[in-house]
N, C-alpha and C positions, 0 to 999 in steps of 0.2 A: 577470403572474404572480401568481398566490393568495398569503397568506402561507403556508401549510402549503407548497407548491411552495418557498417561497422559505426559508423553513425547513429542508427538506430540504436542498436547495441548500447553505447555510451550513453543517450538520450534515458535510455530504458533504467540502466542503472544509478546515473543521477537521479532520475524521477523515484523509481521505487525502491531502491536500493539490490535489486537483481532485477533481469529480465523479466521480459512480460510471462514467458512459458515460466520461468519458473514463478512465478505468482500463480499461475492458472493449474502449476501440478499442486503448489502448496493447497489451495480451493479445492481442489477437486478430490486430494489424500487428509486435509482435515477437517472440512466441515463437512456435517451433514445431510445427506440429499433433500435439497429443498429448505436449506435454512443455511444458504449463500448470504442472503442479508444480514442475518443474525451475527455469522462470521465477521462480514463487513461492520457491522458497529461495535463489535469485541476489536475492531482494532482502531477503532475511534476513541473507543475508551481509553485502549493502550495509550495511544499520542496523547490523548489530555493526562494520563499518568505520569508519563514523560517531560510532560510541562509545568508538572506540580513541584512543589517549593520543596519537596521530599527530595525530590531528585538533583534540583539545582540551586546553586549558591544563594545565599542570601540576596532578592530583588531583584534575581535576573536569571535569565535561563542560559545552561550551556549553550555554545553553540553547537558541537557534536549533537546533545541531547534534542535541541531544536529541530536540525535538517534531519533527524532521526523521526522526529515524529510528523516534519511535514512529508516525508515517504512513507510513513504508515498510513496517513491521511489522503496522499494520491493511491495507494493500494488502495482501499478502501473505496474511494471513487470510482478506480478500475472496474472491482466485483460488481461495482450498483450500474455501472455503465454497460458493463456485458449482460447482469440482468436482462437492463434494459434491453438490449439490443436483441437477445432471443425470444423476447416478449413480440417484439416489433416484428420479428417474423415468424412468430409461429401463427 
């Protein structure tokens, strides 16, 4: 694997917590054809779950639970962005 490959690679799983393919097989094996969006805000919900006082100590959030849910919240952007993007060219 190249460093830029491998680069990538790293970037990808900081930001969503796995690669971009596997986000795009997750989208594609569990939501529903044509309610990509709807997916995408079921995982906006998830992250504001994540950040609820249910899940983290008294006045403040984990940080595990945190950088957890700001990768669910770049996934989520991912879905609306690739929307976007076969919008733009169909």
């Amino acid at each position: 694997m190249s460093r830029c490959m491998n680069t990538d690679l790293e970037w990808e799983l900081q930001c969503y917590g796995m690669s971009k393919h596997a986000l795009d097989h997750i989208v594609q094996t569990q939501a529903l054809p044509g309610q990509e969006l709807m997916f995408a805000m079921g995982m906006l919900s998830d992250a504001q779950e994540i950040l609820s006082a249910e899940w983290n100590p008294p006045d403040s959030v984990d940080a595990h639970n945190a950088n957890r849910a700001r990768q669910m919240i770049n996934c989520a952007k991912a879905i609306v962005f690739d929307l976007m993007d076969r919008k733009e060219v169909a």
